[in-house]
C-alpha positions in Angstrom: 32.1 -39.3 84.8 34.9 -37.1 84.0 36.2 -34.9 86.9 39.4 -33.9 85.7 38.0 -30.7 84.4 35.7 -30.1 87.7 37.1 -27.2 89.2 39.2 -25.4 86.2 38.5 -22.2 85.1 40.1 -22.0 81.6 39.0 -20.0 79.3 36.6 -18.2 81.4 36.5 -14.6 81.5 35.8 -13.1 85.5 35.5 -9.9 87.1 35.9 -9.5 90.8 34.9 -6.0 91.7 36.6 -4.7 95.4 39.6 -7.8 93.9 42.2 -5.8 94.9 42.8 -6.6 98.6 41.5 -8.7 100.8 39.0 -11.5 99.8 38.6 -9.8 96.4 42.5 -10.9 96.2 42.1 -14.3 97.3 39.6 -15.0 95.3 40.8 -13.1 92.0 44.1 -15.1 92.8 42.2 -18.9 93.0 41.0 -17.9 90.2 43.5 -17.0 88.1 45.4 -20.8 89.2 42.4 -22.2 87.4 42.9 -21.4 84.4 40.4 -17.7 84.6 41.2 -14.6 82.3 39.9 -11.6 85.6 39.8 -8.4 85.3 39.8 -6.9 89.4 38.0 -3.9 89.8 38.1 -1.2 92.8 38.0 3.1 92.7 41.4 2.8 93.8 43.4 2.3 90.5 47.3 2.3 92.2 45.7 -0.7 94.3 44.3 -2.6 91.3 47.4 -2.3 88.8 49.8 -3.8 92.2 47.3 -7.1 92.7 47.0 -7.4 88.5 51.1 -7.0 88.5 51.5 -9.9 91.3 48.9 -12.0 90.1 50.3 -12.1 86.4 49.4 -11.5 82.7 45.7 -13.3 83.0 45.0 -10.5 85.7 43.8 -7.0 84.3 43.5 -3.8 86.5 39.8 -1.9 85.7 39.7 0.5 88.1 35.9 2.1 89.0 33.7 3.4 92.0 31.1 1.3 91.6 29.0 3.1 94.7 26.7 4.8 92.4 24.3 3.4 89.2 26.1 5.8 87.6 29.7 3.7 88.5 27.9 0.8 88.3 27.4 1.6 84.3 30.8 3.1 83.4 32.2 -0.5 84.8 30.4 -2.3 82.7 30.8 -0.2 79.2 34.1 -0.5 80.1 34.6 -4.0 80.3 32.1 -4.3 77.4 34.3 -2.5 75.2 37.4 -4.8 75.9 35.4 -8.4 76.1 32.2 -10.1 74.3 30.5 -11.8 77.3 31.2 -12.4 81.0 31.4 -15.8 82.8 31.6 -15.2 86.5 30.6 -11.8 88.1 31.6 -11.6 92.0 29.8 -9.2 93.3 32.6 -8.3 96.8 33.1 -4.5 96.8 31.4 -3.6 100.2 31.6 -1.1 103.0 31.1 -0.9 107.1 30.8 1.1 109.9 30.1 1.1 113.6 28.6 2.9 115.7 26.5 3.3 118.6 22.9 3.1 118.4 22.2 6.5 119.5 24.7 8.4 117.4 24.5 6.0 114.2 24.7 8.4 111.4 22.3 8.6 108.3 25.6 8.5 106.3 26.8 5.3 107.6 23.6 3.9 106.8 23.6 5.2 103.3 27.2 4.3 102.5 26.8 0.5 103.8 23.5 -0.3 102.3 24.1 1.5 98.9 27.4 -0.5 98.3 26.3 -3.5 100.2 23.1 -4.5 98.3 22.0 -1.6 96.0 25.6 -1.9 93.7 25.6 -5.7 93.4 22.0 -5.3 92.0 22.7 -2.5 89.4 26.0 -4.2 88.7 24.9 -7.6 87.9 21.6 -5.7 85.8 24.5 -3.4 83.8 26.6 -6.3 82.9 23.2 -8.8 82.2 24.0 -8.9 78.7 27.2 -9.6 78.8 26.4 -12.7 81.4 23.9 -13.9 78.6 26.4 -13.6 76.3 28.5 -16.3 78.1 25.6 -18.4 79.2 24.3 -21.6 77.7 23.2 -24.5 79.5 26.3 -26.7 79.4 28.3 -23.7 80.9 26.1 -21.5 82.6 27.5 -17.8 83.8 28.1 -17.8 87.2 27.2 -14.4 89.8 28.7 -14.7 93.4 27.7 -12.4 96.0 30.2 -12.1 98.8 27.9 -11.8 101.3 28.9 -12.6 105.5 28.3 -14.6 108.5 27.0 -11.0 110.1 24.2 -11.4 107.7 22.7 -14.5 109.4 23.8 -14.1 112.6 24.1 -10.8 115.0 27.6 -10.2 116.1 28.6 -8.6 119.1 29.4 -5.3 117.2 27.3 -2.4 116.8 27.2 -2.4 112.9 23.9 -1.7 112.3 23.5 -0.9 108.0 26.7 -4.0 107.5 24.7 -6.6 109.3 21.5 -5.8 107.8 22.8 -5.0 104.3 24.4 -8.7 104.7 20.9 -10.1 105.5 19.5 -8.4 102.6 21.8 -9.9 99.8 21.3 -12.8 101.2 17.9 -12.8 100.5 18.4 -10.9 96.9 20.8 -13.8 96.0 17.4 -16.0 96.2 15.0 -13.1 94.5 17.9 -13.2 91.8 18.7 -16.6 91.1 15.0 -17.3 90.9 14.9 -15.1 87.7 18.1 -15.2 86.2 18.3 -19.5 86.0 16.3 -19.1 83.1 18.5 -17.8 81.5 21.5 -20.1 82.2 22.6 -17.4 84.9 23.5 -19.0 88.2 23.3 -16.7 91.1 24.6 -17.6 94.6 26.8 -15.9 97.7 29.6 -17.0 100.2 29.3 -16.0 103.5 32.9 -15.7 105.0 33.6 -15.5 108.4 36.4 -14.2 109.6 39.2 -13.6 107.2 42.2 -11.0 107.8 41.0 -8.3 105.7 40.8 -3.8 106.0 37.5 -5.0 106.5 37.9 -7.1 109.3 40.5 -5.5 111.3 40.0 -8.4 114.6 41.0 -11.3 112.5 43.9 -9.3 110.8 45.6 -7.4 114.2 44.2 -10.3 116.6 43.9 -13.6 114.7 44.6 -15.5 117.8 42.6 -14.3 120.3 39.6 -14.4 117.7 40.8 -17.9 116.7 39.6 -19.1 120.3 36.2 -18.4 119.2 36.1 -20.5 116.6 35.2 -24.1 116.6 38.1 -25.2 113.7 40.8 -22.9 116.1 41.9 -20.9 113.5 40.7 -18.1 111.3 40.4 -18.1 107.6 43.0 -18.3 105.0 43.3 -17.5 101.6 43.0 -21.0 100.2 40.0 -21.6 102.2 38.0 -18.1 100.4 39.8 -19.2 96.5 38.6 -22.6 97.1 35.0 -21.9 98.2 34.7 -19.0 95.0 36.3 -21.9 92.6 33.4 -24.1 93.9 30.7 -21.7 93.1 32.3 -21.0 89.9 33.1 -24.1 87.9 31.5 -26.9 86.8 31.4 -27.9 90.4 28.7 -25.6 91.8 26.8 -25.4 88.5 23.6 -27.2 90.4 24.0 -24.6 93.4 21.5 -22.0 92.9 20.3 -19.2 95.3 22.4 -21.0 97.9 24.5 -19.4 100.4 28.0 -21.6 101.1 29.2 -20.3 104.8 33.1 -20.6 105.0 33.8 -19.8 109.0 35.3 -22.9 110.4 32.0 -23.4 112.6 29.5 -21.4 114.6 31.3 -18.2 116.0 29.5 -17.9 119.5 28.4 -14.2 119.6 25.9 -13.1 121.9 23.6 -9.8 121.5 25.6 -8.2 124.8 29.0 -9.2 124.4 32.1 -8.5 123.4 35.3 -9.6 122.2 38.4 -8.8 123.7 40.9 -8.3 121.3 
């Protein structure tokens, strides 16, 4: 058995959509140490060309809203017109918001559920072709949802569409990866817990206190996100499929009337 090669990326072309900040970053980053050609996507294009310039040469700004079909489509022709096929897809551009129950707007729930779950579908269906194109069964393509521990878990907070969008590409990884494996397309998520991230404002602006709530005593780091997606990615995690890999440091204890003081 040769494992020399296990976990390197080189010569794989990736695209990271929501890869400019946060666990996009730490993930476009990881992969890019491996060996990866990535090309980071967000509708923010002074936020992608920044991450592309720190990350280096192998790291290429595409710049797109991907909350519409519409986006979803332009991405795709885009990167279609500057590569042949498409190895690893991750699937992390997502949206929140909390509110209480009574005053929870339609809008919130739109936003959330429509970047959370309908975009990674019409995404990964847009850019199919170019998956197949990469795929064989010695090297299959590889699609990572970034899914979250909110999705199999309820948290304290009163995030209604981000909890159940979580739950529901949860489940789509499985309805995906079911169909796609045929096709040399392996289709899994990573549930990340709490990472400092726009995102997750506690672990960024209160790392410590939320720390305390965590069974390893500390919250994420980058490493522990770039390792996880490098798993998934290479040869490592080519026999994972339709699996969800939780990276949270243990069990956060969240009950359905709490709260967390931060």
């Amino acid at each position: 058995m040769d494992t020399t090669s296990l976990f390197r990326l080189d010569g794989r072309i990736a695209l990271v959509t929501g890869g400019s900040r946060g666990i996009g970053r730490m993930i476009a980053s990881g992969f890019v140490a491996q060996g990866a050609k990535v090309y980071v996507s967000s509708r923010k294009p002074e936020a992608c060309e920044e991450t592309a310039a720190a990350l280096g040469p192998d790291c290429i700004a595409l710049p797109h809203d991907i909350s519409t079909v519409e986006g979803c489509k332009a991405l795709a022709a885009d990167l279609a017109a500057r590569e042949q096929r498409l190895d690893i897809l991750v699937n992390n551009a997502g949206a929140a918001w909390g509110e209480a129950f009574d005053s929870f707007p339609e809008g919130g729930w739109d936003k959330v559920m429509d970047l959370n779950v309908k975009s990674p579908f019409f995404l990964t269906q847009a850019l199919h072709a170019l998956l197949r194109a990469g795929a064989s069964a010695g090297r299959p393509a590889k699609v990572i949802n970034i899914t979250s521990i909110d999705g199999q878990r309820v948290n304290p907070w009163q995030t209604y569409s981000y909890q159940a969008s979580k739950a529901a590409l949860i489940h789509l990884t499985r309805r995906m990866a079911a169909e796609l494996i045929r096709e040399h397309i392996v289709v899994s998520s990573l549930a990340p817990g709490a990472f400092p991230s726009d995102m997750n404002k506690a672990a960024r602006d209160h790392g410590g206190d939320v720390a305390r709530r965590i069974p390893a005593g500390r919250i994420g780091v980058d490493e522990d996100m770039a390792g996880a997606a490098i798993y998934l990615a290479s040869r490592a995690g080519d026999y994972v499929v339709g699996e969800t890999l939780t990276v949270d440091g243990g069990i956060v204890n969240a009950s359905l009337g709490g709260s967390i003081d931060v």
